[in-house]
C-alpha positions, 0 to 999 in steps of 0.5 A, spaced: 571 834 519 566 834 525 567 841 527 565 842 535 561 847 537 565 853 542 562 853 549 558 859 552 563 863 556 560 864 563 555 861 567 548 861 564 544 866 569 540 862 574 536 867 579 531 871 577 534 880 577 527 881 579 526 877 586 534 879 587 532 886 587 526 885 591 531 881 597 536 887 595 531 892 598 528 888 604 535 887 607 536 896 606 529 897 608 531 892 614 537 895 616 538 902 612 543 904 606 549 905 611 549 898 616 547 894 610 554 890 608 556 886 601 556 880 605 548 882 607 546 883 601 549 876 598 547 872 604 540 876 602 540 875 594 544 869 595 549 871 589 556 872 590 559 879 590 562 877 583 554 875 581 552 882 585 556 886 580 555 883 575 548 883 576 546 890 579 553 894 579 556 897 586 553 897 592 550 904 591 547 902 583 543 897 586 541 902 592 538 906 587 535 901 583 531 899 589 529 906 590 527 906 583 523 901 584 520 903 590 518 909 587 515 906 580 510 901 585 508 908 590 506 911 583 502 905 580 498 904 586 497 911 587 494 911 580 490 905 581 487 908 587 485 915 584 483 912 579 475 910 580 471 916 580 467 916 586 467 921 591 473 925 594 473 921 601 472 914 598 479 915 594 483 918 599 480 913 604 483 908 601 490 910 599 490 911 607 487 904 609 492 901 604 498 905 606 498 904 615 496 896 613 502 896 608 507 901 613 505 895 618 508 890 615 516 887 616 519 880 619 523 884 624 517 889 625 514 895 622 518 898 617 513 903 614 516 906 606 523 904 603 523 911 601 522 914 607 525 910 612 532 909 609 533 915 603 532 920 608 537 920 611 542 918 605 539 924 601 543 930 606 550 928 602 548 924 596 545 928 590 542 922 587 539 919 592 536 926 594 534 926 586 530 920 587 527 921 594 525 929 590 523 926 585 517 921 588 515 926 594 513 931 587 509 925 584 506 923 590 504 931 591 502 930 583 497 924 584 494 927 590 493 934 587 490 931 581 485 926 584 483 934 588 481 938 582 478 932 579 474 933 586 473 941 586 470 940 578 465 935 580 463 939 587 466 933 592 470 941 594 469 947 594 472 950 586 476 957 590 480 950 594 488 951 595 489 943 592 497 943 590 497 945 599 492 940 601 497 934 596 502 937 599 499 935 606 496 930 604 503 927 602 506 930 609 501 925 613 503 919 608 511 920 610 509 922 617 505 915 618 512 912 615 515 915 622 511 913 626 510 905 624 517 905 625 517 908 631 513 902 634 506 906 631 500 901 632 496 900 626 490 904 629 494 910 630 496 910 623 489 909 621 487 915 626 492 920 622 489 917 615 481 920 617 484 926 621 487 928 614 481 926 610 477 930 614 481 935 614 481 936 606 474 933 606 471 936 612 466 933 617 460 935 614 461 930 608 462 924 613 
């Protein structure tokens, strides 16, 4: 007796979730968490509503996964640029170069941080989008008050600095170059605010 093999149930997957999710997120990060629709993120994923279900789960699912996403990228690169052990300016130079060029970038025109530029607003009555927005500003004030200490035990800073109040400024004026990219900030303001901050921490003396 010839016995036939039973057939998959199901289309086998044909798209990447990862590069759905990354399109996902550019058309939130384009038109905000509220005005963006079902029917953008199909023609923004290419995937059926059915498909976007069964991909990410609802609307708000996906919008999370996005957030997280964006959250897990900012923390990666934070530690790689804090990473190497050269002086206090040098660090902080290059996270704040790097941001106002990526702040910059957008097909419809600067769109500075995913986080900043859609959560904020969603965050006022959706604890779960401010549990995550929460969440990444205390890693991001983390990271930078990490990279300070390392900063005041090799003497780039005074041992009696306040480091949790300069990461949070230091955090303040990465957000606050998310407002102004979006507001029609050129990139030279944005890198303005970047050395004003590193000299505020760093003090002029050390340039």
């Amino acid at each position: 007796m010839v016995q036939i093999e039973p057939r998959p149930r199901g289309r086998p997957r044909t798209y990447d979730p990862a590069v759905a999710l990354d399109q996902a997120r550019a058309a939130f990060w384009n038109t905000g968490y509220a005005a963006t629709s079902l029917d953008d993120l199909s023609a923004a994923t290419g995937l059926n509503r059915p498909s976007l279900y069964g991909a990410f789960g609802d609307k708000k699912a996906m919008y999370i996964q996005a957030l997280e996403k964006s959250r897990a990228e900012i923390n990666v690169s934070l530690a790689a640029a804090f990473a190497p052990e050269d002086h206090l300016r040098t660090a902080l130079t290059r996270v704040y170069e790097a941001t106002a060029a990526i702040y910059m970038r957008g097909e419809a025109g600067p769109r500075g941080c995913f986080l900043i530029g859609t959560a904020v607003t969603e965050a006022v009555d959706d604890p779960d989008v401010r549990a995550v927005l929460a969440a990444a500003l205390a890693e991001i004030d983390a990271a930078f008050e990490g990279r300070i200490r390392r900063a005041m035990e090799v003497g780039n800073l005074p041992g009696s600095s306040d480091a949790a109040g300069m990461a949070r400024v230091a955090t303040g004026v990465l957000n606050g170059m998310a407002v102004r990219a979006r507001a029609g900030g050129d990139l030279a303001t944005l890198r303005a605010m970047g050395a004003s901050v590193v000299d505020l921490i760093c003090g002029r003396a050390g340039r």
